[in-house]
FIKOLZA-1660 file (N, C-alpha, C; in steps of 0.1 Angstrom, whole numbers, plus 5000, padded with zeros to 4 digits):
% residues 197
   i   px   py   pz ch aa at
   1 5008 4988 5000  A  X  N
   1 5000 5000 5000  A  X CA
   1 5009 5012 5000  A  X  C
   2 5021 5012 5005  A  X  N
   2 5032 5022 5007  A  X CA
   2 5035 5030 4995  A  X  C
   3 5039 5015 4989  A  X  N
   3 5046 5017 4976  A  X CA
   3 5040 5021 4963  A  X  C
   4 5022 5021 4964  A  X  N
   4 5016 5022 4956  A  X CA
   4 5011 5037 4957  A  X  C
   5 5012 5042 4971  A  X  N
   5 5011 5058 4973  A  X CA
   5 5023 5063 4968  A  X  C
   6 5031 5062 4968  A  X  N
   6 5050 5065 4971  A  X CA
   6 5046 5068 4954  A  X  C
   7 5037 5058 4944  A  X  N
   7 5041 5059 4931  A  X CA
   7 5031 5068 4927  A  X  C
   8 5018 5064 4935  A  X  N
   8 5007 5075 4928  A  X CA
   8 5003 5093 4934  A  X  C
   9 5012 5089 4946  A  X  N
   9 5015 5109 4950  A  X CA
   9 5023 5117 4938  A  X  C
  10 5029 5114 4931  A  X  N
  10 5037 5118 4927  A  X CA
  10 5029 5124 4912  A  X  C
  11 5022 5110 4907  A  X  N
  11 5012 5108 4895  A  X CA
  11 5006 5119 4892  A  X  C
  12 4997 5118 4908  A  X  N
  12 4987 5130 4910  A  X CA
  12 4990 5148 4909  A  X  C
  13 5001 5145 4915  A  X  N
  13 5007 5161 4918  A  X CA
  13 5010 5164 4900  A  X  C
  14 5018 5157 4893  A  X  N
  14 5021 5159 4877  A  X CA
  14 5010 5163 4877  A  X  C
  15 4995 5156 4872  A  X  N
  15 4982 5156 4868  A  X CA
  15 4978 5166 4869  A  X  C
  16 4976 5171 4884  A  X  N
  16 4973 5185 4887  A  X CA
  16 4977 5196 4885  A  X  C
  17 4994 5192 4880  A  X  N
  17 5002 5207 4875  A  X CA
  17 4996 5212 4863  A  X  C
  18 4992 5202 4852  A  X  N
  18 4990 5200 4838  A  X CA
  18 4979 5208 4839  A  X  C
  19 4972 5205 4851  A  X  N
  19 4951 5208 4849  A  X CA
  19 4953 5224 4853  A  X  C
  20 4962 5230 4862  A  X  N
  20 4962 5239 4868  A  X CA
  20 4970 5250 4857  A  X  C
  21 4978 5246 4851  A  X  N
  21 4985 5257 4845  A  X CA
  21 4985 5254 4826  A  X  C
  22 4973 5248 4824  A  X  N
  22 4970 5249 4806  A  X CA
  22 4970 5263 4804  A  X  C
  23 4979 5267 4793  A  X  N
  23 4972 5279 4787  A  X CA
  23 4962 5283 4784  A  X  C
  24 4958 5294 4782  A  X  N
  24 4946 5294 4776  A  X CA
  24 4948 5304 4762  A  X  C
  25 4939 5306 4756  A  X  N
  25 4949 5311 4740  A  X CA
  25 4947 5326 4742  A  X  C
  26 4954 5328 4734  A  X  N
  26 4955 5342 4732  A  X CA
  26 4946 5351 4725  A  X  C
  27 4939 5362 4731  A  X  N
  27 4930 5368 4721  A  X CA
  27 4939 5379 4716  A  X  C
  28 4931 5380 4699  A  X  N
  28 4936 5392 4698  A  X CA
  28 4922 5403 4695  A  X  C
  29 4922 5414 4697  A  X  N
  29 4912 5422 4694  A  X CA
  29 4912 5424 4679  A  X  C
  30 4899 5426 4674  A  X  N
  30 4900 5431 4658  A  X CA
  30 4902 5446 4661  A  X  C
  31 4909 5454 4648  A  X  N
  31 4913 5464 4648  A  X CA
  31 4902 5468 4640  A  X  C
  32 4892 5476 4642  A  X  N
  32 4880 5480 4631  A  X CA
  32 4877 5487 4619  A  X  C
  33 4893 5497 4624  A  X  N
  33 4899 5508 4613  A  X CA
  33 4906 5500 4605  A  X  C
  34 4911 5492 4603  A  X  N
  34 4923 5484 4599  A  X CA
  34 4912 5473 4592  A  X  C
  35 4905 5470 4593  A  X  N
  35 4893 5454 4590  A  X CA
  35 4882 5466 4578  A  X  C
  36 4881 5451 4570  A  X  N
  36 4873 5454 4561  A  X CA
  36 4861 5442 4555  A  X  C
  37 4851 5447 4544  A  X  N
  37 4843 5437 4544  A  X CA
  37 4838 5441 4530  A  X  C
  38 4839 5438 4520  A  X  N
  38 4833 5439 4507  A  X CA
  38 4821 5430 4502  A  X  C
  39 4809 5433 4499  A  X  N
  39 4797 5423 4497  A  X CA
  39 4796 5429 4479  A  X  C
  40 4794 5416 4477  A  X  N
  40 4787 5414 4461  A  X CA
  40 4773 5408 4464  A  X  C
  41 4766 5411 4454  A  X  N
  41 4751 5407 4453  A  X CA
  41 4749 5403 4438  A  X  C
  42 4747 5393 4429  A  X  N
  42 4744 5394 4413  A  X CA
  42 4731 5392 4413  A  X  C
  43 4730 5393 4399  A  X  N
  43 4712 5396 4394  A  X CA
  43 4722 5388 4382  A  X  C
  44 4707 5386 4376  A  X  N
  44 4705 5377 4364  A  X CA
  44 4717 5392 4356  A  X  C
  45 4712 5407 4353  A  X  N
  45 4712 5413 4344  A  X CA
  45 4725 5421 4350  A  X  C
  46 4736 5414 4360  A  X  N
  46 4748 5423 4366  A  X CA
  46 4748 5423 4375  A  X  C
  47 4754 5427 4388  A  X  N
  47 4760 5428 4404  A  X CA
  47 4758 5440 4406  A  X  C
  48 4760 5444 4421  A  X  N
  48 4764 5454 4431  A  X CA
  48 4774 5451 4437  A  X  C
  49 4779 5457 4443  A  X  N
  49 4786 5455 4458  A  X CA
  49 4795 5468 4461  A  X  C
  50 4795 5469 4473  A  X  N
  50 4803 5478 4483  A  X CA
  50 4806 5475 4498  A  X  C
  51 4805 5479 4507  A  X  N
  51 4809 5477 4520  A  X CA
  51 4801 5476 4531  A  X  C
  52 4808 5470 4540  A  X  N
  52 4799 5466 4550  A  X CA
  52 4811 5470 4563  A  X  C
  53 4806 5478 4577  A  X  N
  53 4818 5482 4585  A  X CA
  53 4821 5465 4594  A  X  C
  54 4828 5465 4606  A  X  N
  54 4831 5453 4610  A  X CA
  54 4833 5463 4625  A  X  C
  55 4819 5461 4632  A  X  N
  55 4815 5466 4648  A  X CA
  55 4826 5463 4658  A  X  C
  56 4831 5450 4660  A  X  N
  56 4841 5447 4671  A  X CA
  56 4839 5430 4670  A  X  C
  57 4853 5427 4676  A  X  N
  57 4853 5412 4671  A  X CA
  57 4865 5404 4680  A  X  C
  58 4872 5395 4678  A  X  N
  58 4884 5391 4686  A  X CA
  58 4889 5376 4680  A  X  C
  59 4900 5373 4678  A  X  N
  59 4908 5360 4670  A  X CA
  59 4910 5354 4684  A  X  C
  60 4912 5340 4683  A  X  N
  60 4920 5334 4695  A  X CA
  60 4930 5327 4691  A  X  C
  61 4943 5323 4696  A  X  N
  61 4952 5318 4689  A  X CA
  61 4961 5308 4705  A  X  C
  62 4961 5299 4697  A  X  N
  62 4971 5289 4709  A  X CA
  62 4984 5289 4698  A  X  C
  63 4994 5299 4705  A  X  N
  63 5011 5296 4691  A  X CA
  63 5004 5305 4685  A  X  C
  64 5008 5298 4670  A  X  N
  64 5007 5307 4660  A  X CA
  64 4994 5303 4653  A  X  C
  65 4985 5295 4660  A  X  N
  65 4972 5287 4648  A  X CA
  65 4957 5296 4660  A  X  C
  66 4953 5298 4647  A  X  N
  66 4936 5301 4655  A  X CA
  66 4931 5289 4664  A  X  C
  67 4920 5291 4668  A  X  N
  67 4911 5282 4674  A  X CA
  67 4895 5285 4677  A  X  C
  68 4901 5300 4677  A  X  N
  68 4883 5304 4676  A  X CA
  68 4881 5318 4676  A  X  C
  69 4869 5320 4677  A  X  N
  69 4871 5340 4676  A  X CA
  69 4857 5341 4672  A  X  C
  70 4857 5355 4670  A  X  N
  70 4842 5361 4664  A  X CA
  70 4841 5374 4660  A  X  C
  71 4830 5376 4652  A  X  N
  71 4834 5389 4650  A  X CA
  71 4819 5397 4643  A  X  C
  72 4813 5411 4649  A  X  N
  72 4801 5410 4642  A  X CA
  72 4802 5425 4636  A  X  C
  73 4792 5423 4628  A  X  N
  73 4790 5438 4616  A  X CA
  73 4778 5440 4615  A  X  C
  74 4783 5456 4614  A  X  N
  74 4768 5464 4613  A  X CA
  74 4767 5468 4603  A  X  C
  75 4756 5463 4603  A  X  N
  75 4746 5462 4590  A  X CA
  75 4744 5474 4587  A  X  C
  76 4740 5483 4595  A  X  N
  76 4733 5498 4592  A  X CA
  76 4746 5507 4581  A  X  C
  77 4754 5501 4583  A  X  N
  77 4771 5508 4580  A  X CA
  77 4770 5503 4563  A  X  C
  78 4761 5494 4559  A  X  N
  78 4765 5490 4543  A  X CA
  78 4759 5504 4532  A  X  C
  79 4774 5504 4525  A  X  N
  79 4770 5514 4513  A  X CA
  79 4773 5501 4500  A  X  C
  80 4773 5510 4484  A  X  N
  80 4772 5504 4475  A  X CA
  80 4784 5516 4468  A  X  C
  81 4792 5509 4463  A  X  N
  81 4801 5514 4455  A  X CA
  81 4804 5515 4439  A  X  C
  82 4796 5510 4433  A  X  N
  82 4794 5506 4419  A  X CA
  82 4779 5514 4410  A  X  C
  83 4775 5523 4427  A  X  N
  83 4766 5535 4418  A  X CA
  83 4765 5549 4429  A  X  C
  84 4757 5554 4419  A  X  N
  84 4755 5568 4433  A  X CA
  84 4750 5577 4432  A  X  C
  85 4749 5588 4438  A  X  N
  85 4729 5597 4442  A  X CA
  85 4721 5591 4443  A  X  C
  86 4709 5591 4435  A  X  N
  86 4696 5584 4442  A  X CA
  86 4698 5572 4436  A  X  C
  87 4702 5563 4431  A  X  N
  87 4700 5551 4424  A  X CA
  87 4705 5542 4435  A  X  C
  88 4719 5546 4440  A  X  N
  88 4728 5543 4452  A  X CA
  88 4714 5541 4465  A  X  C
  89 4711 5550 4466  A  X  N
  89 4703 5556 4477  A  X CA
  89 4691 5548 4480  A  X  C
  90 4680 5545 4467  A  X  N
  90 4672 5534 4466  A  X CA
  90 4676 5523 4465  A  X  C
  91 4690 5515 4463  A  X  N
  91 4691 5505 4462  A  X CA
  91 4695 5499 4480  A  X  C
  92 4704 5509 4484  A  X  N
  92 4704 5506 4500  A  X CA
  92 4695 5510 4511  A  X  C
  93 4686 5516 4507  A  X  N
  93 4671 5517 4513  A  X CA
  93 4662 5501 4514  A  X  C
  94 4670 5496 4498  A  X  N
  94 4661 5485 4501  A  X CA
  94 4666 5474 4503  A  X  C
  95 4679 5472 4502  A  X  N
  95 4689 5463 4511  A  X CA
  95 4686 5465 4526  A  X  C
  96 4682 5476 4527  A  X  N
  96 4680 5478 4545  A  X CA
  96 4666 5475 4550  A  X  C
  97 4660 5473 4542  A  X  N
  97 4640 5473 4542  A  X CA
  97 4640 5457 4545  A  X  C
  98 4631 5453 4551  A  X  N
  98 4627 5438 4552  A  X CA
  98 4626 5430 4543  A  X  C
  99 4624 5436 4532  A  X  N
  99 4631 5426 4518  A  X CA
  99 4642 5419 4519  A  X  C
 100 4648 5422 4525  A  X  N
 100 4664 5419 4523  A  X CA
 100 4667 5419 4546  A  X  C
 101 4673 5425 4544  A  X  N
 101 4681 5425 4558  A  X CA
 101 4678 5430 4571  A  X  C
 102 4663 5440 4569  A  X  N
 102 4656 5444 4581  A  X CA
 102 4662 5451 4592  A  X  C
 103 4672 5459 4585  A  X  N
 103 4680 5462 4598  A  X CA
 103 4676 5469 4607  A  X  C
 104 4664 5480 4605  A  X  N
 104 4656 5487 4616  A  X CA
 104 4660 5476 4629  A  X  C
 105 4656 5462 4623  A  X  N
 105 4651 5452 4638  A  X CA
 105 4662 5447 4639  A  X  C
 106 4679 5443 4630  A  X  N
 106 4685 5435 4628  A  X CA
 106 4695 5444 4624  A  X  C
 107 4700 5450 4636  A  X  N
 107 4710 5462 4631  A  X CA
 107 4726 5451 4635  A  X  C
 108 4722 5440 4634  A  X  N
 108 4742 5437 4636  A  X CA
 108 4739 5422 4631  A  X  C
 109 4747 5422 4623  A  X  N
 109 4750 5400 4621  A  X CA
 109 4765 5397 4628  A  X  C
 110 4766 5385 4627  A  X  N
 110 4777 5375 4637  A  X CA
 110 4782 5366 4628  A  X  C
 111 4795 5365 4635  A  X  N
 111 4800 5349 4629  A  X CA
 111 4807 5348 4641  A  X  C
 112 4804 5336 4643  A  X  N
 112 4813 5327 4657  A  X CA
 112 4822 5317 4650  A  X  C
 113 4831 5317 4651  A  X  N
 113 4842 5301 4646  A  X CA
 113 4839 5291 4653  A  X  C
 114 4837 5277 4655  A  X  N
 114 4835 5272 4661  A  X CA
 114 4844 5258 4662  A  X  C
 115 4854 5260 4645  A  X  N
 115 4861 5245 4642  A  X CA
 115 4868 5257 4639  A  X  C
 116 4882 5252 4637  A  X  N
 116 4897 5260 4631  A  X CA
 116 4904 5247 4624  A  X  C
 117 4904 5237 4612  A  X  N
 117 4909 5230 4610  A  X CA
 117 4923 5234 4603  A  X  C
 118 4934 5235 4604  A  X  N
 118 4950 5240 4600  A  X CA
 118 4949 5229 4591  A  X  C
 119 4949 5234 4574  A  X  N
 119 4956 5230 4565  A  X CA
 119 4970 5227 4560  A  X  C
 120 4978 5234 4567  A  X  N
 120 4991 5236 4564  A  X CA
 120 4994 5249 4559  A  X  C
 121 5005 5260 4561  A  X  N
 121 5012 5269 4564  A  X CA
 121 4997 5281 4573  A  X  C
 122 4991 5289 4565  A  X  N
 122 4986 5295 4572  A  X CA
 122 4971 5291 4560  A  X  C
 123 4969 5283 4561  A  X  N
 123 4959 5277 4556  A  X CA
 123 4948 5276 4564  A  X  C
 124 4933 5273 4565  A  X  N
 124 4923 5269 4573  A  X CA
 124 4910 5267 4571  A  X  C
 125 4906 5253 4572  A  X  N
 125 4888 5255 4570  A  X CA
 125 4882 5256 4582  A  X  C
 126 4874 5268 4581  A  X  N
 126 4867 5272 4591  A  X CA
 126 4852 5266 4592  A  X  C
 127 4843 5263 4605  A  X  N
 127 4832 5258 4605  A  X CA
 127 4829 5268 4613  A  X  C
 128 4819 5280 4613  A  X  N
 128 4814 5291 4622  A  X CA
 128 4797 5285 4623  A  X  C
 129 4790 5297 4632  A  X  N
 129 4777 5304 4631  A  X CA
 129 4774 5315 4627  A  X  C
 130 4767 5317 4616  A  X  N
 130 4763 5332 4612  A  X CA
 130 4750 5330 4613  A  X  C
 131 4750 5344 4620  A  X  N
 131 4737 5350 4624  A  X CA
 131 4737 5360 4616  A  X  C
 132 4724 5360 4606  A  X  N
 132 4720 5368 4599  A  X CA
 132 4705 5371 4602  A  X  C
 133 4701 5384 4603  A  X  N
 133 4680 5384 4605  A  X CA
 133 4682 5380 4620  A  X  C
 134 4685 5378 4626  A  X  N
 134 4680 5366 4634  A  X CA
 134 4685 5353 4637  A  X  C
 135 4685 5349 4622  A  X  N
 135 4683 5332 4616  A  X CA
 135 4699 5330 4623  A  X  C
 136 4706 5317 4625  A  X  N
 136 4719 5312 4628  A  X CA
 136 4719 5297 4617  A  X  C
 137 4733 5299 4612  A  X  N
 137 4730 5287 4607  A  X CA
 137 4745 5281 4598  A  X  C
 138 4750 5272 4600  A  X  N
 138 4763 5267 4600  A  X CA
 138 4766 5272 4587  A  X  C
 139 4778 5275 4590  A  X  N
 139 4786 5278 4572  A  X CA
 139 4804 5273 4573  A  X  C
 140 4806 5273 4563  A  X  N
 140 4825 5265 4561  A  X CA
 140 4827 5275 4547  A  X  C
 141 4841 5275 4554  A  X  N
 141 4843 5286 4542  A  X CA
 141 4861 5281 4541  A  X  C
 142 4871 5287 4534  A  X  N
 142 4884 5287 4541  A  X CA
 142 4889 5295 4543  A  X  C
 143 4903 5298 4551  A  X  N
 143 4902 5313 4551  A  X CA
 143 4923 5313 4553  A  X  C
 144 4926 5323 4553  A  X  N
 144 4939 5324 4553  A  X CA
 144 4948 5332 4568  A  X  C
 145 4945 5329 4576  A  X  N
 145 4951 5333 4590  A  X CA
 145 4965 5334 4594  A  X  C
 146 4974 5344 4593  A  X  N
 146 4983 5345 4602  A  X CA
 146 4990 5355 4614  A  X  C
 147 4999 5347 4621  A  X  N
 147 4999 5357 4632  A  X CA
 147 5017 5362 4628  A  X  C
 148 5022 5377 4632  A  X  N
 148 5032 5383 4631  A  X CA
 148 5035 5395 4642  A  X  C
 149 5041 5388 4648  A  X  N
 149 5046 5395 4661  A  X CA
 149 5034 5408 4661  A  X  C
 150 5027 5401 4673  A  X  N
 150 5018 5408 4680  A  X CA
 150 5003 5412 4671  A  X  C
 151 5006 5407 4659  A  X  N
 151 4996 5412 4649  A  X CA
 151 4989 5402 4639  A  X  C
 152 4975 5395 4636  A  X  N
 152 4969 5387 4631  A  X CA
 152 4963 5392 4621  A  X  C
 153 4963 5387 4608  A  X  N
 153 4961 5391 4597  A  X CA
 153 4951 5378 4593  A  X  C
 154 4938 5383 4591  A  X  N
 154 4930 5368 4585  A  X CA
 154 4921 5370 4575  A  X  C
 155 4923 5365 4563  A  X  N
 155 4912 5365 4550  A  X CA
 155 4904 5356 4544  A  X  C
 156 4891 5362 4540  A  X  N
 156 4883 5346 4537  A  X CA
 156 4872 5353 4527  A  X  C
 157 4874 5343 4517  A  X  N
 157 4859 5349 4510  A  X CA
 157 4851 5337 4515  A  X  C
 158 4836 5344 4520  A  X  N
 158 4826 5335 4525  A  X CA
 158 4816 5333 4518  A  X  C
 159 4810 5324 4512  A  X  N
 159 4796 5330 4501  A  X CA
 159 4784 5324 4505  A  X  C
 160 4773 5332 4510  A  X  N
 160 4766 5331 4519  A  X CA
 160 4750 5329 4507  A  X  C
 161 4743 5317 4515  A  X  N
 161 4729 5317 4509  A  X CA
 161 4718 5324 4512  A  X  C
 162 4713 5335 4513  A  X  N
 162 4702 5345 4516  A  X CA
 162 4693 5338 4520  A  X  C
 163 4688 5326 4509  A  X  N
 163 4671 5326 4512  A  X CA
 163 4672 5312 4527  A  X  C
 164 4687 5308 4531  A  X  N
 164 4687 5300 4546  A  X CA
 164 4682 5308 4553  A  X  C
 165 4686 5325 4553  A  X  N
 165 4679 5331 4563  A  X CA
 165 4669 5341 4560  A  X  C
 166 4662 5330 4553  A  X  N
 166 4648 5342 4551  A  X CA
 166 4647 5351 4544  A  X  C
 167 4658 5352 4534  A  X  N
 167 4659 5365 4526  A  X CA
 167 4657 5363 4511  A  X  C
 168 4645 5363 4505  A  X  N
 168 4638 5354 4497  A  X CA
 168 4636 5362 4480  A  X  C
 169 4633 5382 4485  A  X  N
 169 4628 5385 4479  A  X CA
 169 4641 5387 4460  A  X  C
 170 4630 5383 4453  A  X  N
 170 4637 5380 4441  A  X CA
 170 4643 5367 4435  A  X  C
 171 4638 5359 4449  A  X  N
 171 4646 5349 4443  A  X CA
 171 4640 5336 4434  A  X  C
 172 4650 5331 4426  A  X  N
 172 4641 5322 4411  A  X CA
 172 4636 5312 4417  A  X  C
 173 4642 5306 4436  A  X  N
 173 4641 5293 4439  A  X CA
 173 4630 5294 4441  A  X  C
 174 4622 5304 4447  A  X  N
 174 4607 5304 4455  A  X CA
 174 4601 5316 4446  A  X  C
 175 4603 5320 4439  A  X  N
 175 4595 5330 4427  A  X CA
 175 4600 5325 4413  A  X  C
 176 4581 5324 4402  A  X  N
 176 4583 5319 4390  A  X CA
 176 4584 5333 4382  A  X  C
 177 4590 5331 4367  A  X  N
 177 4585 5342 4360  A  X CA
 177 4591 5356 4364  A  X  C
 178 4604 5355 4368  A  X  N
 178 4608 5364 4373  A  X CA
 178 4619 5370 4362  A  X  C
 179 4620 5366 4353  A  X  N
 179 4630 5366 4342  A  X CA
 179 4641 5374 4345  A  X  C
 180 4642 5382 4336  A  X  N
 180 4656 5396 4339  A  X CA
 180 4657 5402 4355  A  X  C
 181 4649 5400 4365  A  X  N
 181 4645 5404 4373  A  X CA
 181 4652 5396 4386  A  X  C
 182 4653 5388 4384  A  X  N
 182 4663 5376 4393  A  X CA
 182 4670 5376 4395  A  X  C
 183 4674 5378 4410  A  X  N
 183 4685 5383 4419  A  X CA
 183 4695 5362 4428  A  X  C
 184 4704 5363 4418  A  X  N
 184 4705 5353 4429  A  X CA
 184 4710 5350 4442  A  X  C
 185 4706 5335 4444  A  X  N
 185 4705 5338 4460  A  X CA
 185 4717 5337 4466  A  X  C
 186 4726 5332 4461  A  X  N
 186 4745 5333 4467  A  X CA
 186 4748 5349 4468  A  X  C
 187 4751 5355 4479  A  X  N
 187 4758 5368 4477  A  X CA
 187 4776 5365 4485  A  X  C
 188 4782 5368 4480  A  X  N
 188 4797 5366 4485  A  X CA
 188 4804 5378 4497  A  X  C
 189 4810 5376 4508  A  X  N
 189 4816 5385 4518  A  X CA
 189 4832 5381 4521  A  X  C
 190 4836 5395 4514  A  X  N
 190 4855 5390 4509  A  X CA
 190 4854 5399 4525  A  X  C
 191 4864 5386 4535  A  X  N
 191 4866 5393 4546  A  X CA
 191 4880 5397 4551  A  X  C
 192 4886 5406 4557  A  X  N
 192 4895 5410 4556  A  X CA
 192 4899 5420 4571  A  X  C
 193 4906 5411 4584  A  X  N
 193 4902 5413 4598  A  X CA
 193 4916 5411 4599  A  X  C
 194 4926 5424 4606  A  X  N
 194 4934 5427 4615  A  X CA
 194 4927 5425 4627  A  X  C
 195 4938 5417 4633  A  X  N
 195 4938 5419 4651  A  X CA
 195 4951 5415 4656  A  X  C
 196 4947 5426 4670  A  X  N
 196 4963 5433 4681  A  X CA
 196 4961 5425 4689  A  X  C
 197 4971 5422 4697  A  X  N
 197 4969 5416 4709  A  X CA
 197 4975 5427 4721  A  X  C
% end
């Protein structure tokens, strides 16, 4: 019984050092001035796209590899760069109208990381939650992450399906006869997130 304490005091104290002093990873803050967000939208008859701001967010990093993070945007912040005066004006009127993105009620969307799988060098497929409307609903995307003395640099084009969250209007899947008029339902978000630590 001596000898079996003598070997497992020892066990236990290791075990405990391990439990007691894991790291825990490193956040970095997103930099908001520094972070960017470009959205495209196509139609049967051409595209839009312009900007969307990036509200506050944070990377996590164990070493030099992610592990998780988040990061959300305000909606109310999107303009369109590809027109302008009133045409500009009515088209993000109605990107903001419940047609589309409702932001009166749904002034911020999310992405949570939830997987970080490391491809090799600064490679990564990501498995998140995006919260769009409301709606939450898994997306994979890949994305290019790295860290450089004190500073994380992370890029991803994400291409996101509208009508998963409810965002229907125009589209060919659930409207017939819509010919030149059809908006489709893939819109793409080239993302582009500095963070300090």
């Amino acid at each position: 019984m001596k000898k079996f304490q003598k070997i497992a005091l020892p066990s236990l104290v290791i075990l405990l050092s391990f439990a007691f002093t894991s790291e825990k990873p490193t956040v970095y803050n997103v930099d908001t001035s520094a972070s960017s967000i470009v959205w495209t939208g196509k139609k049967v008859t051409g595209e839009h796209t312009g900007n969307i701001s990036v509200a506050n967010g944070n990377l996590e990093m164990d070493g030099n590899k992610v592990t998780g993070g988040s990061f959300e945007i305000d909606m109310s912040s999107i303009t369109c760069t590809d027109l302008s005066g009133g045409t500009a004006e009515k088209l993000l009127g109605h990107l903001k109208s419940d047609d589309f993105f409702g932001v009166a009620n749904h002034g911020t969307a999310n992405l949570k990381i939830t997987k970080a799988v490391w491809q090799g060098e600064n490679n990564y497929k990501i498995t998140g939650d995006l919260t769009i409307k409301g709606t939450t609903k898994e997306i994979k995307f890949p994305a290019t992450i790295a860290e450089d003395g004190g500073k994380v640099t992370a890029n991803a084009t994400i291409v996101v399906d509208r009508t998963e969250y409810d965002i229907r209007y125009g589209s060919g899947s659930f409207f017939d006869n819509l010919g030149d008029k059809t908006i489709y339902d893939d819109f793409t978000l080239e993302v582009s997130l500095v963070a300090n630590n």
